[in-house]
GUMIVO-527007 format. One line per 3 residues: their letters; for each residue y, x, z negated of N, C-alpha, C. Coordinates in steps of 0.2 Angstrom, whole numbers, always signed. Layout:
BEGIN
A) Y X Z Y X Z Y X Z ~ ... .
This chain:
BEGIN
XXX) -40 +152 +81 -35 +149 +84 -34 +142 +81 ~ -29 +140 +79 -27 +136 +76 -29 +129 +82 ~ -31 +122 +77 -33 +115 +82 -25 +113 +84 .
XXX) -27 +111 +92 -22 +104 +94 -19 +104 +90 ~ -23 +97 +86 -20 +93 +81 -19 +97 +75 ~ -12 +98 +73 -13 +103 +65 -18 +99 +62 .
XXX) -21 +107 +58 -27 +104 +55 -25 +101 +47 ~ -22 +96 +45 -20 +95 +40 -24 +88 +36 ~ -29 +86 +41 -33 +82 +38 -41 +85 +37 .
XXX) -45 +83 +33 -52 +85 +34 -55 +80 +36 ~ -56 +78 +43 -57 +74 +46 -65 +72 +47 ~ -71 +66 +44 -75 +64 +48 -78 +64 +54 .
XXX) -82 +67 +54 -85 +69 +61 -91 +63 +64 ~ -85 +61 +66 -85 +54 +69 -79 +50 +74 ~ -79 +47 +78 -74 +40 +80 -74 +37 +83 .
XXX) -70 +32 +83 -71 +25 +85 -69 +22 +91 ~ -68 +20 +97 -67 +19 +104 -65 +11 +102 ~ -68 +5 +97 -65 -1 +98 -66 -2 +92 .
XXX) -65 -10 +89 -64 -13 +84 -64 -22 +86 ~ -69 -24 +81 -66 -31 +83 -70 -35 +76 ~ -64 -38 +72 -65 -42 +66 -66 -36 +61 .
XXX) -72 -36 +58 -73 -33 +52 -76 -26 +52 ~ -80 -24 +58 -82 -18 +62 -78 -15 +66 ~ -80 -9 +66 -78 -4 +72 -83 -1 +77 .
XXX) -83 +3 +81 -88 +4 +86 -87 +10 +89 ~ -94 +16 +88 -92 +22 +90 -94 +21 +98 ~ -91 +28 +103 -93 +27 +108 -99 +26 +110 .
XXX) -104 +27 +108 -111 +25 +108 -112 +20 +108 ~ -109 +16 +106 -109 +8 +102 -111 +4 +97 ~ -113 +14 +91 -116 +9 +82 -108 +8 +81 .
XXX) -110 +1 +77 -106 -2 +73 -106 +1 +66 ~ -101 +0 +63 -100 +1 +56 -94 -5 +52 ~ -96 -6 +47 -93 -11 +43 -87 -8 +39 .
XXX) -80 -7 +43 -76 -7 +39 -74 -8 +32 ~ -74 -5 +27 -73 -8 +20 -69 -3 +16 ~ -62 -1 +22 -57 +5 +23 -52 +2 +25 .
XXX) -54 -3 +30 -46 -5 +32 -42 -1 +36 ~ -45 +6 +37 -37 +10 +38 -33 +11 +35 ~ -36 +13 +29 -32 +11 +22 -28 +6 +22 .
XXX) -30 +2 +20 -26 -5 +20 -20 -8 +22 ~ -23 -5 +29 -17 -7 +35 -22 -12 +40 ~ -26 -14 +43 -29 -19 +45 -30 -23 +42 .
XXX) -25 -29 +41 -25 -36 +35 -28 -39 +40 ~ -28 -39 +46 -30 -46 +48 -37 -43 +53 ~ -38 -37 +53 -46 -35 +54 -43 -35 +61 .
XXX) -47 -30 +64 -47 -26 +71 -47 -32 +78 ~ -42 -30 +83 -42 -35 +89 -42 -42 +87 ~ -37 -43 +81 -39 -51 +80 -34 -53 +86 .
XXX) -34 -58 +88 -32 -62 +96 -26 -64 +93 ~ -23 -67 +87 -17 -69 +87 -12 -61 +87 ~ -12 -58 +84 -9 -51 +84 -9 -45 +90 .
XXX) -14 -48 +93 -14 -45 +101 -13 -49 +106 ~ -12 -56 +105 -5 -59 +111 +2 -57 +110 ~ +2 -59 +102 +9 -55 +100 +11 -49 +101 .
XXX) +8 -44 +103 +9 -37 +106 +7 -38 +112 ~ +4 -40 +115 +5 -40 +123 +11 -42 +129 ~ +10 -51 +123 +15 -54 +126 +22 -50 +126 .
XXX) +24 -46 +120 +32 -43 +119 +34 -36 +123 ~ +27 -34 +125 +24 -29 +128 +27 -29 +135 ~ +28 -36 +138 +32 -38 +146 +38 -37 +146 .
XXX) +38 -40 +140 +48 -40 +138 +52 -35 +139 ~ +52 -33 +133 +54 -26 +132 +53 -21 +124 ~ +51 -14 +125 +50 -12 +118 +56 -9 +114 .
XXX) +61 -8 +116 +65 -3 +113 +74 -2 +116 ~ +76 -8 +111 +83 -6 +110 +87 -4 +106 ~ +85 +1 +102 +87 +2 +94 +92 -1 +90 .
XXX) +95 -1 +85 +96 -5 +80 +104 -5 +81 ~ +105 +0 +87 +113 -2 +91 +114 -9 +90 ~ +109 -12 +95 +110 -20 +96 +105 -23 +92 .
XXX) +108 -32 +91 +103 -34 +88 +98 -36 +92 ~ +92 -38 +87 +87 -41 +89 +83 -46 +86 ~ +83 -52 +87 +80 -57 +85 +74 -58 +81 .
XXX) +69 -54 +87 +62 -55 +82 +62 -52 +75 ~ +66 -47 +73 +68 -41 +67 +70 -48 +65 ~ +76 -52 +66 +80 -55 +62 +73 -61 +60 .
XXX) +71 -63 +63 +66 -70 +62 +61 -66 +54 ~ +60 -58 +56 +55 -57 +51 +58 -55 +45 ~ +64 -53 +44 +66 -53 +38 +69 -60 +35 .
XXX) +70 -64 +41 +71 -71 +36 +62 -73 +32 ~ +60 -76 +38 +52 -74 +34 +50 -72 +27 ~ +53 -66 +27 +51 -62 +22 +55 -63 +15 .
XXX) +64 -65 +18 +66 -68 +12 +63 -74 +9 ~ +61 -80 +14 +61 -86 +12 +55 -84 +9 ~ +48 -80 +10 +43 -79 +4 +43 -77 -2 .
XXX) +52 -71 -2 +50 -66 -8 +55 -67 -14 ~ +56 -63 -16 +65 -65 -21 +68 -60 -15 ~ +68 -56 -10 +74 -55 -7 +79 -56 -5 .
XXX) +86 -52 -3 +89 -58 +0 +92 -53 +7 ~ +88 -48 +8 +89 -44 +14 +82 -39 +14 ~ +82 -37 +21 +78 -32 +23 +79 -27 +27 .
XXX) +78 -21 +25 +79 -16 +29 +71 -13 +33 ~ +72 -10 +41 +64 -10 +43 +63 -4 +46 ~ +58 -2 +42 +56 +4 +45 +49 +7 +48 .
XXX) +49 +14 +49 +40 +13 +52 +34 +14 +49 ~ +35 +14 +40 +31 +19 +36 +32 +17 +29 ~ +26 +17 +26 +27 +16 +18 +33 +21 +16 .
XXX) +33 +27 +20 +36 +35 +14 +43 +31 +16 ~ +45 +29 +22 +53 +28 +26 +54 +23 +21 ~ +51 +18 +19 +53 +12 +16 +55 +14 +9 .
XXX) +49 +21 +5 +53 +21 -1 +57 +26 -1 ~ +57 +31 +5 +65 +34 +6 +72 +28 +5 ~ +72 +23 +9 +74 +18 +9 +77 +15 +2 .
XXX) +71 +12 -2 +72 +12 -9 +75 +16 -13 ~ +73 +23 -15 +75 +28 -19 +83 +29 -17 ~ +84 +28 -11 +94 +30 -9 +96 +21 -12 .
XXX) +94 +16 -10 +96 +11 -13 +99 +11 -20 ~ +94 +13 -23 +94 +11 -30 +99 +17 -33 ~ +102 +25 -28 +107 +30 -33 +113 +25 -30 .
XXX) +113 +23 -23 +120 +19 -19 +121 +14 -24 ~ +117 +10 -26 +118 +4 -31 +125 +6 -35 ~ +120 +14 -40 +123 +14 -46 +131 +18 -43 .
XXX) +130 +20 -37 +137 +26 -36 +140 +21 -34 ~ +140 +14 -30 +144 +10 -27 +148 +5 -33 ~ +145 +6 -39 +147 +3 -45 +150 +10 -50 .
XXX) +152 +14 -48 +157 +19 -50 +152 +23 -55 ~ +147 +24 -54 +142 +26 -58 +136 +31 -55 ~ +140 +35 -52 +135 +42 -45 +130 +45 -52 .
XXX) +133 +45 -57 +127 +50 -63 +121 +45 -62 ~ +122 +42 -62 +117 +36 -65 +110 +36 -56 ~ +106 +42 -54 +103 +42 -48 +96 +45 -54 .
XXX) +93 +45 -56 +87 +48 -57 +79 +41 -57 ~ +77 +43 -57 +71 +37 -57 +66 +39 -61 ~ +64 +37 -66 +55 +37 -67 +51 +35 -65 .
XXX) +46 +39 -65 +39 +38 -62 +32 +39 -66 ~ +27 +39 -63 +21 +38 -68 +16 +43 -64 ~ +14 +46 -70 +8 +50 -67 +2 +48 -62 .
XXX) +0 +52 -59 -5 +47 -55 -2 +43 -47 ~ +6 +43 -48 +8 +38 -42 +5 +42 -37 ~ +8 +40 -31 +9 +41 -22 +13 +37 -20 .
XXX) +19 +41 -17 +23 +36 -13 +24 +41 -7 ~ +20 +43 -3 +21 +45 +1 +22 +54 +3 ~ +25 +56 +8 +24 +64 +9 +31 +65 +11 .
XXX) +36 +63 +12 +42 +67 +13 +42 +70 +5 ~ +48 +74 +7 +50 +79 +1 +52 +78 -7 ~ +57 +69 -4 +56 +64 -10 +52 +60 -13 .
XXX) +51 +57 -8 +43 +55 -11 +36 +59 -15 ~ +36 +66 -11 +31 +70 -17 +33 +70 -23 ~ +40 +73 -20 +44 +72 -30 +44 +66 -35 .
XXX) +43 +61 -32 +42 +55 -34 +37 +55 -39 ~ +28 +57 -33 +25 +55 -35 +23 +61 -39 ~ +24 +67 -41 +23 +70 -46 +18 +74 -45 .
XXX) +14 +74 -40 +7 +77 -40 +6 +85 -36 ~ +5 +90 -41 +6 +97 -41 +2 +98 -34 ~ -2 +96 -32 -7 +97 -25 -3 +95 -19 .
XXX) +1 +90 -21 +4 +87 -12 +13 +92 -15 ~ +17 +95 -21 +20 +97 -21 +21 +105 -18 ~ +15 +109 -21 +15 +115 -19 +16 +119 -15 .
XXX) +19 +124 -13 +22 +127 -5 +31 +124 -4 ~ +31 +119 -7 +37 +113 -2 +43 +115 -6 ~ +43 +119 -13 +47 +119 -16 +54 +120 -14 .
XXX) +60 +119 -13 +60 +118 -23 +61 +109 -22 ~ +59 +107 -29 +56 +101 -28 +63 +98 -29 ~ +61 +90 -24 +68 +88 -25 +71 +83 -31 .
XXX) +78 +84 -35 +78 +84 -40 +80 +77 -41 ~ +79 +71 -46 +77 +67 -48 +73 +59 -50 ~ +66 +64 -51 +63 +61 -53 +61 +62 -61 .
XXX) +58 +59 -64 +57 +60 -72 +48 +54 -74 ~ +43 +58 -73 +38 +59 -73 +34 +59 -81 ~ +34 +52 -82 +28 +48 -90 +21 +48 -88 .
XXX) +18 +48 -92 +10 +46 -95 +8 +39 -91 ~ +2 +36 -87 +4 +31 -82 +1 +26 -92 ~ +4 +20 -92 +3 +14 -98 +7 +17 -104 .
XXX) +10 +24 -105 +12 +25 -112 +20 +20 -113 ~ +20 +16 -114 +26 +12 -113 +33 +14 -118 ~ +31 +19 -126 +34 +21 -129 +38 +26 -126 .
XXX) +34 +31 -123 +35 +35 -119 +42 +34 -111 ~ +42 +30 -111 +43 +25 -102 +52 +23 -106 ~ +50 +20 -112 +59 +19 -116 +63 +25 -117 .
XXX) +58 +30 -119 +61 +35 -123 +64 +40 -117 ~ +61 +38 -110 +65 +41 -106 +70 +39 -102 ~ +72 +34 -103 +79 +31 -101 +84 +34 -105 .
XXX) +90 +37 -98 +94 +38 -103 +103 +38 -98 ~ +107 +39 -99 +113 +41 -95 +111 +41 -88 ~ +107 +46 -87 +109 +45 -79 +100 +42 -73 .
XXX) +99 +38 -78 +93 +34 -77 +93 +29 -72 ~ +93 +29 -66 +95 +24 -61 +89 +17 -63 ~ +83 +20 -61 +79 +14 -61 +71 +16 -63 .
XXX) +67 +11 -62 +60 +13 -64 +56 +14 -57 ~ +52 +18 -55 +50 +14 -49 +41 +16 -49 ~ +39 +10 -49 +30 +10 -51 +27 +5 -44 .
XXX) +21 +7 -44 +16 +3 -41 +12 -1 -44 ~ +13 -8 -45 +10 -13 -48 +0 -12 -48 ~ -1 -7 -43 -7 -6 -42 -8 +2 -39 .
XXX) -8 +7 -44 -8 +14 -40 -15 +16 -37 ~ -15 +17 -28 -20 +16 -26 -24 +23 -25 ~ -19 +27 -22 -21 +35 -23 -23 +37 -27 .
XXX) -18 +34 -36 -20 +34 -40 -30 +34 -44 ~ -31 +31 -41 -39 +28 -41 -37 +20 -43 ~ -36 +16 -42 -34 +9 -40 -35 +7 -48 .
XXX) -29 +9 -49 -26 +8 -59 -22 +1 -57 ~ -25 -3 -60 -18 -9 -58 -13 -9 -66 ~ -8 -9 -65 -2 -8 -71 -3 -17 -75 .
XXX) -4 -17 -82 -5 -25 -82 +0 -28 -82 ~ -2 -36 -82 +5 -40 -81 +11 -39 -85 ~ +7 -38 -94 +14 -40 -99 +17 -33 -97 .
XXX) +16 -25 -96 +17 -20 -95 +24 -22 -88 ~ +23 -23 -85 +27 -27 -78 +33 -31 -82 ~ +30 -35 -86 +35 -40 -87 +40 -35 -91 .
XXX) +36 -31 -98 +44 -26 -102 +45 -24 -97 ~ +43 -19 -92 +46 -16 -88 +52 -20 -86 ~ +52 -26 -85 +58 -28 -82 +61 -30 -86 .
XXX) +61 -32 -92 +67 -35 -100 +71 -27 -98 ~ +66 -23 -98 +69 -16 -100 +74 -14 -96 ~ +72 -16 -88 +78 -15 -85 +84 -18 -83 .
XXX) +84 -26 -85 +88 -28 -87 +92 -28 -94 ~ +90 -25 -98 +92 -21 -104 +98 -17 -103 ~ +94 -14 -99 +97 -5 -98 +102 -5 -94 .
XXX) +104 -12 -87 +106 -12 -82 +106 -6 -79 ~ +99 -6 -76 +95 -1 -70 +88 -7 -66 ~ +89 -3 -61 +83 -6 -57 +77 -5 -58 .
XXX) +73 -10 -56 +65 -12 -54 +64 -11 -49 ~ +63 -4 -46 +58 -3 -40 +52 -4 -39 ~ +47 -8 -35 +42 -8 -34 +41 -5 -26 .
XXX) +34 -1 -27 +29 +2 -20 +24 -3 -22 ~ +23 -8 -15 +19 -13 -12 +16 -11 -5 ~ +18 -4 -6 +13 -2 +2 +7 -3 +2 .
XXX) +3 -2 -4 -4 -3 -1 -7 -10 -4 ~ -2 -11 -11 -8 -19 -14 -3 -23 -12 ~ +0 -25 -7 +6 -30 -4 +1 -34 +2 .
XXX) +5 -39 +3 +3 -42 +10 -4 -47 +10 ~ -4 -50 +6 -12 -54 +2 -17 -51 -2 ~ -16 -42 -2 -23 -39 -3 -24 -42 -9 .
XXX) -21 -44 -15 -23 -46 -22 -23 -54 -22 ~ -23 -57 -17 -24 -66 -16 -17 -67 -18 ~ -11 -65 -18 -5 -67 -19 -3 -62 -13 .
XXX) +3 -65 -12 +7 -61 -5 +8 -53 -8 ~ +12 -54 -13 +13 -47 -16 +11 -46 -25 ~ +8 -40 -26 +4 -41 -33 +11 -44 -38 .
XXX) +17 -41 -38 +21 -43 -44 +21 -49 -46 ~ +18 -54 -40 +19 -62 -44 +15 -64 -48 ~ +7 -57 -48 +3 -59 -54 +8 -61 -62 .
XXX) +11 -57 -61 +14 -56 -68 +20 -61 -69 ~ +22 -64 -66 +28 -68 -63 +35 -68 -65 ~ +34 -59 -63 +43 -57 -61 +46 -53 -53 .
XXX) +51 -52 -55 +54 -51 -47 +57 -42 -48 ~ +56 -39 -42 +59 -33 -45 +67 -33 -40 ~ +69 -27 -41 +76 -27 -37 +75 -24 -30 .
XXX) +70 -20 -31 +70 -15 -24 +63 -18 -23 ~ +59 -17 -16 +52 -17 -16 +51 -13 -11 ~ +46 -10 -8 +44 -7 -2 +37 -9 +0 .
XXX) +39 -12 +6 +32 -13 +9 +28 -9 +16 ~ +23 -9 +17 +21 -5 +23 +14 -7 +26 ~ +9 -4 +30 +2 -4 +28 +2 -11 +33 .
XXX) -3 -18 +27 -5 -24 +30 +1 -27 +31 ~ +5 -27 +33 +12 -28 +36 +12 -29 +45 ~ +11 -23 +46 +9 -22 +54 +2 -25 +56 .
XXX) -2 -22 +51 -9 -25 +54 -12 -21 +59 ~ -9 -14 +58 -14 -8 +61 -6 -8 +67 ~ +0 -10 +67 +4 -6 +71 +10 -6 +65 .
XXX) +12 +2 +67 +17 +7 +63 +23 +0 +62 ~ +21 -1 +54 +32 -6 +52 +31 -6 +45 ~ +35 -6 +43 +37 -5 +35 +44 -7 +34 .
XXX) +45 -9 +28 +50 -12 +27 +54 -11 +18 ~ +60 -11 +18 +62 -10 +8 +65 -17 +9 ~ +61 -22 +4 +66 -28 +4 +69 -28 -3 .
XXX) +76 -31 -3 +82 -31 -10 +84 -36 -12 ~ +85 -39 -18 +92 -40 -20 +100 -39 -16 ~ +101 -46 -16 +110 -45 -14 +113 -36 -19 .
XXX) +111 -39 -24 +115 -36 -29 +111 -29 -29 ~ +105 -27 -27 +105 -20 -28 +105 -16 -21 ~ +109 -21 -18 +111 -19 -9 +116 -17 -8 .
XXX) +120 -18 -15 +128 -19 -13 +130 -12 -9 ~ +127 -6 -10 +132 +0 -9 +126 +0 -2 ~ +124 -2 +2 +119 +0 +7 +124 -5 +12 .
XXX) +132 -2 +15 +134 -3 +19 +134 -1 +26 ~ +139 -2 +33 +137 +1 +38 +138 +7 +38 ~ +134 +13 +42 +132 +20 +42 +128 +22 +35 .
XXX) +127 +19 +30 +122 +23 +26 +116 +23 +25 ~ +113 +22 +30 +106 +22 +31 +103 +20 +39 ~ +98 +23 +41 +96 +20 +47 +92 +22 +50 .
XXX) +88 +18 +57 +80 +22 +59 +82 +20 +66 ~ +79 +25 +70 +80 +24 +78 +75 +16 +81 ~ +68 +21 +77 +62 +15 +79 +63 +8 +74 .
XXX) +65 +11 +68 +62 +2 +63 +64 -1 +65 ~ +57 -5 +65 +60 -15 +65 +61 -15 +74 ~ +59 -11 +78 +59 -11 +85 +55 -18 +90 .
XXX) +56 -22 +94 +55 -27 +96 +47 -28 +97 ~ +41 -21 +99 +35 -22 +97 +34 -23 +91 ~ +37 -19 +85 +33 -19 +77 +34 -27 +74 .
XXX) +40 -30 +77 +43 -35 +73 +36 -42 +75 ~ +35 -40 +82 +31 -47 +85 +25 -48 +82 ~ +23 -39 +81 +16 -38 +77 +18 -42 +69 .
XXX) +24 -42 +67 +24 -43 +60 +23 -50 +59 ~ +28 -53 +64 +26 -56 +65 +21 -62 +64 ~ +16 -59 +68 +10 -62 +69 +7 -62 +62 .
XXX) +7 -57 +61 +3 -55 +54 +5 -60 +47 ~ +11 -62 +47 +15 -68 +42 +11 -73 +46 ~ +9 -77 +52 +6 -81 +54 +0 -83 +52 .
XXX) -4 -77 +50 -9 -77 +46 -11 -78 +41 ~ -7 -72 +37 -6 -71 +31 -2 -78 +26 ~ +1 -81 +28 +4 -88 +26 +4 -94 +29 .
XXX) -4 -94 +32 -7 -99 +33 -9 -104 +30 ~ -10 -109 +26 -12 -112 +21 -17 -112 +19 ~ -19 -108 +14 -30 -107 +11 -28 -102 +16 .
XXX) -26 -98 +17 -28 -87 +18 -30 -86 +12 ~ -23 -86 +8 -22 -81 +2 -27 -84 -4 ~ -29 -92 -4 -33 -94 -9 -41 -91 -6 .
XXX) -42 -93 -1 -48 -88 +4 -50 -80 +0 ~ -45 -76 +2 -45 -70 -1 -44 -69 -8 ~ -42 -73 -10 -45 -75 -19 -53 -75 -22 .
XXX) -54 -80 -16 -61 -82 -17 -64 -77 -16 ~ -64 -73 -8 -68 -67 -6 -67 -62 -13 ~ -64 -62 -17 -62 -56 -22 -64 -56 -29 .
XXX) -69 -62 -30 -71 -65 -35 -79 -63 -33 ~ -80 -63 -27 -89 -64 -24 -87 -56 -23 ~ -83 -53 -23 -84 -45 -24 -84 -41 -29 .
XXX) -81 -45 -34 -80 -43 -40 -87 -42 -44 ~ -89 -47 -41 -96 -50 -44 -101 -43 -45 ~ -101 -46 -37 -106 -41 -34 -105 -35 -36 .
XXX) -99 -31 -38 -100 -25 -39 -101 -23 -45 ~ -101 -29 -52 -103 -29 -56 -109 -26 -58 ~ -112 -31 -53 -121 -31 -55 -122 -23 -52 .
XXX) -119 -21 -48 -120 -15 -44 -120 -9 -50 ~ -116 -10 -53 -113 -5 -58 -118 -6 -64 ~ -120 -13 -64 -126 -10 -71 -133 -9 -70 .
XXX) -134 -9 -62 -141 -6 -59 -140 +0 -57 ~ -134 +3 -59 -133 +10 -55 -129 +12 -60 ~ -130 +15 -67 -124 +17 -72 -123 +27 -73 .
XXX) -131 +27 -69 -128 +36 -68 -124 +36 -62 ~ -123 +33 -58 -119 +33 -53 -110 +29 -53 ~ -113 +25 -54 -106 +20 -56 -104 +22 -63 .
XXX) -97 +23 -64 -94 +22 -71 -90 +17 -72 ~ -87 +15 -70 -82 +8 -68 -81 +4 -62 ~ -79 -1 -62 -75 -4 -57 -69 -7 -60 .
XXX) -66 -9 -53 -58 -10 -56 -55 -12 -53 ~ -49 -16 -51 -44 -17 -47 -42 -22 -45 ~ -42 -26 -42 -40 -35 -39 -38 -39 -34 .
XXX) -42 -42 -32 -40 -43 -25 -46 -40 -21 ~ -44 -40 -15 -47 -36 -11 -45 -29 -10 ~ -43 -26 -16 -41 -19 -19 -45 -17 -24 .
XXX) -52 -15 -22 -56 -13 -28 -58 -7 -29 ~ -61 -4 -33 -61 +5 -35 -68 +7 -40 ~ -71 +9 -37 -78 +12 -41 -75 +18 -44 .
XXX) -76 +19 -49 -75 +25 -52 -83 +29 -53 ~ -84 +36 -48 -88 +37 -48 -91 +41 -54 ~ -99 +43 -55 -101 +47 -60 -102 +54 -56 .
XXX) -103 +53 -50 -107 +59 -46 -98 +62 -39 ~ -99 +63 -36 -91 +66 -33 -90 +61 -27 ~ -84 +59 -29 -84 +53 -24 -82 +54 -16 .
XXX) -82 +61 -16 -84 +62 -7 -91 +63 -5 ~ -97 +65 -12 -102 +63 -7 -105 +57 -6 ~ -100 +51 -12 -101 +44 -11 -98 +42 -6 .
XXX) -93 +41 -4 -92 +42 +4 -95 +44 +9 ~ -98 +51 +8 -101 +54 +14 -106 +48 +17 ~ -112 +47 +9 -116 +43 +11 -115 +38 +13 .
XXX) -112 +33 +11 -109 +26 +13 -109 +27 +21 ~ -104 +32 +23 -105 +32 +28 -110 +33 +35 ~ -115 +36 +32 -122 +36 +33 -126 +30 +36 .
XXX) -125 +25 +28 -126 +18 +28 -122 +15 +33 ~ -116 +16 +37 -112 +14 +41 -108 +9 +38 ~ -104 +13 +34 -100 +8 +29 -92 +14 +29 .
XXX) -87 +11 +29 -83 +13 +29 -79 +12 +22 ~ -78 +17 +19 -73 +16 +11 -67 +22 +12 ~ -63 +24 +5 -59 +25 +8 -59 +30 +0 .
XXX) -59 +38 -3 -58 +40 -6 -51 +40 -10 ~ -50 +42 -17 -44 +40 -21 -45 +45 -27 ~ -40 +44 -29 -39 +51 -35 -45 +50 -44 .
XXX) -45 +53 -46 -52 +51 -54 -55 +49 -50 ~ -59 +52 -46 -68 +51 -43 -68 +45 -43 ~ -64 +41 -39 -63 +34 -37 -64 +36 -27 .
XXX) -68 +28 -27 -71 +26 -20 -65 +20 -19 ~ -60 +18 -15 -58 +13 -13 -61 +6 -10 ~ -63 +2 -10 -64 -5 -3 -57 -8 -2 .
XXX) -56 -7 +3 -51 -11 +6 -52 -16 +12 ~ -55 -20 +11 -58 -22 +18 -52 -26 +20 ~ -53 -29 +25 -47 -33 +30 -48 -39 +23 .
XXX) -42 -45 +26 -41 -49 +20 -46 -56 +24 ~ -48 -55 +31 -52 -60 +33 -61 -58 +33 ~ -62 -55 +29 -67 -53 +25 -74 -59 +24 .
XXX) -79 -61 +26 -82 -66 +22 -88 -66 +17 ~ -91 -70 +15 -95 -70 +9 -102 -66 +11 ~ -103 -68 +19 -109 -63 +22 -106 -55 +22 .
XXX) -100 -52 +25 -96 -46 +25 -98 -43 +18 ~ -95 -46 +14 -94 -45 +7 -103 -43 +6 ~ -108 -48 +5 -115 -47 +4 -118 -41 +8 .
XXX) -117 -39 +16 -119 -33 +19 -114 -27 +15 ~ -108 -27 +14 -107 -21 +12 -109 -18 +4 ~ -111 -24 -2 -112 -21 -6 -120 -20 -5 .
XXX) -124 -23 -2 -131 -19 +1 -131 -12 +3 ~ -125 -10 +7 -125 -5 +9 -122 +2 +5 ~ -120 -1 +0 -116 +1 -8 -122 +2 -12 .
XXX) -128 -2 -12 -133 -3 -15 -137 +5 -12 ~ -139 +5 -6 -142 +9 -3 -140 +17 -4 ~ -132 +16 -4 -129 +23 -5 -133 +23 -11 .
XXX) -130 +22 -18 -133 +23 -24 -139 +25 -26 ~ -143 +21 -20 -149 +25 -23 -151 +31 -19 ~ -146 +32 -14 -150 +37 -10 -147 +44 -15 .
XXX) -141 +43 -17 -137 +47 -22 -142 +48 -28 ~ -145 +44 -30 -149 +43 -36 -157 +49 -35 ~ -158 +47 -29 -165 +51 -26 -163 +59 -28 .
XX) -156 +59 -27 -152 +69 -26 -153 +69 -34 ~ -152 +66 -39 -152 +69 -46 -156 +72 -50 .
C-alpha cells in the first residue's frame, strides 16, 4: 500500500517537534546541532524572535489577497531588494524552481519582445540543479531527476562545468542567455571562479544575450556577501533567489534589469501565493537581519574559523576526507567513503548535514552561527571520521 505521503523522499528516520537558534529538538528532547539549515533556508536559525513577531504580528492582519490587489509589504521588499542589488524590479514567488521558471521565460520574452523569438535557448553546465519542474530538470541536465518525465523540454544546451572554450563555442543564433550558479550546490558545492563569472559576462555582453544567475541556495549572506556574484564584482541580468530569503517560510523571488524586463508585461507571467502578505513580513524580517551592520562581516569571520577547522579535519582524516571546498558558510567535504554513510553517522553524532552530488557532504549552517557552534560541530565531524575510520 503505497504511504500518505508519496513516497518520493528517502526520509531519516527521525523528527523534530521544535527549533530554537542553532538546534533542533526531537520529541524526546535530544537536541541536535543543525549544520543543514534545511538546506539552506534557515539564515537566521530556528524561532529567531525577530522573524517570528514578524509573522505573528501579520498573522492578525490579514494573509492573503493575491496579486489582484496591491500590497505594500511586497512592495517595501522588493524596493529593499533593489536598493541592495543591481535590480531594478522584482518579481515574487514561493520557490527557488518558480523563481527560475520566472527567469528562464524572462530571458526568451526579452529576446522575442526585441523582435527576436529565435533567440530562447540557454546554456547550462553539467552538474547544475535548478530545481524539479519539467523546465528546470531540463535545465539542469541530470539524466536521474530527467528520466520517466520525457520528452524533455526543449532549450537548454548543456557544457562541461569550467570548460570555457567549450561555453563560447556554444553560442550561437538562437542563444538567449547563459544561466549558472555562482556556487553549484547539488552540484557537490563547486564554486564557478571569479575571472570565469567575469568572461562570462564580457561574453554576454558581447553576444547581447543574458546573464542568468541561480542564488537559491549561495544567495542571502551564505558567502559573507549578500549575494555570491559580488565576489567577482559584476552584475548579472536575471537572478533568482529562494531558500535564506524566507528564513524557513515558503518566498522566492527573480530580480531583473529594467532592460531584461522589458517583454515581462501585464498578463505574462504570474503566482496566485507569491509575495503573499505573510512571506513578504517574513522577508522582511530576514533583510532586517541579514543587513544589519557587522552580519555579513560576522559570517565572514564565522567562514574563515570553519574553513580552518576543516582543514585540519581533512589532514587527520585523509582516508576519509578528499577535499574541502566552497565559501562562506557554504562548505562541502568531498568524501573518500559514501557520503550517506557520512551523513548517516553524523547524524548519530547528532549533527545535521546535508548530502550533495560527487560524494560530497554539504554544512550549511544558519548564518548566526558562532565560533563555539562552529567548534562543536567539527568535534562531532571529528567523531564521525573516526567512527567511519574504525569500519575500514
Amino acid at each position: 500500500m503505497i504511504a500518505a505521503v508519496l513516497p518520493t523522499y528517502n526520509r531519516a528516520k527521525i523528527s523534530f517537534e521544535r527549533g530554537e537558534g542553532m538546534r533542533v529538538f526531537t520529541p524526546e528532547g535530544e537536541a541536535y546541532l543543525d549544520f543543514g539549515g534545511g538546506v539552506a533556508v534557515t539564515s537566521c536559525g530556528h524561532a529567531h524572535p525577530h522573524l517570528v513577531k514578524a509573522l505573528t504580528d501579520q498573522a492578525q492582519k490579514i494573509w492573503h489577497t493575491s496579486n489582484i490587489y496591491q500590497m505594500p509589504g511586497q512592495e517595501k521588499l522588493a524596493q529593499r531588494l533593489i536598493d541592495a542589488t543591481f535590480a531594478d524590479t522584482v518579481f515574487f514567488t514561493n520557490s527557488g524552481a518558480e523563481a527560475l521558471e520566472c527567469s528562464i521565460k524572462m530571458a526568451r520574452k526579452y529576446h522575442a519582445a526585441k523582435g527576436h523569438p529565435e533567440r530562447y535557448r540557454l546554456i547550462t553546465f553539467e552538474g547544475a540543479f535548478h530545481g524539479r519542474t519539467l523546465a528546470t530538470i531540463a535545465a539542469g541536465g541530470q539524466a536521474k531527476y530527467l528520466e520517466g518525465f520525457g520528452p524533455r523540454v526543449e532549450g537548454f544546451d548543456q557544457i562541461a562545468f569550467g570548460d570555457f572554450e567549450a561555453l563560447k563555442a556554444a553560442i550561437g543564433p538562437e542563444t538567449a542567455g547563459i544561466l549558472i550558479e555562482p556556487i553549484q550546490g547539488e552540484g557537490g558545492v563547486r564554486p564557478v571562479p571569479p575571472e570565469d563569472l567575469r568572461a562570462m559576462r564580457a561574453l554576454c555582453d558581447e553576444h547581447g544575450i543574458l546573464l542568468v544567475l541561480d542564488e537559491v541556495q549561495c544567495g542571502i549572506g551564505r558567502t559573507g556577501k549578500l549575494f555570491a556574484h559580488e565576489w567577482a564584482g559584476i552584475t548579472p541580468d536575471i537572478m533568482a533567489v529562494a531558500k535564506g530569503i524566507g528564513g524557513g517560510f515558503p518566498l522566492g523571488a527573480c530580480l531583473a534589469t529594467e532592460n531584461a524586463a522589458q517583454g515581462m508585461t501585464a498578463g505574462t507571467h504570474g503566482s496566485t501565493y507569491g509575495g503573499n502578505p505573510l512571506a513578504t513580513a517574513v522577508g522582511n524580517a530576514v533583510l532586517d537581519v541579514v543587513l544589519e551592520k557587522g552580519f555579513l562581516d560576522n559570517v565572514l569571520q564565522r567562514s574563515l574559523v570553519l574553513k580552518q577547522k576543516l582543514a585540519r579535519l581533512k589532514d587527520e582524516h585523509p582516508t576519509v576526507i578528499e577535499d574541502i571546498r566552497g565559501s562562506g558558510l557554504m562548505m562541502g567535504i568531498k568524501c573518500k567513503v559514501p557520503n550517506a554513510d557520512f551523513q548517516a553517522k553524523a547524524l548519530e553524532h547528532r549533527l545535521l548535514t546535508i548530502a550533495a552530488g560527487d560524494s560530497v557532504i554539504r554544512l550549511l549552517p544558519p548564518l548566526i552561527a558562532t565560533d563555539a557552534d562552529i567548534t562543536e560541530a567539527v568535534n562531532k565531524l571529528e567523531m564521525t571520521c573516526r567512527s567511519l575510520e574504525a569500519k575500514q
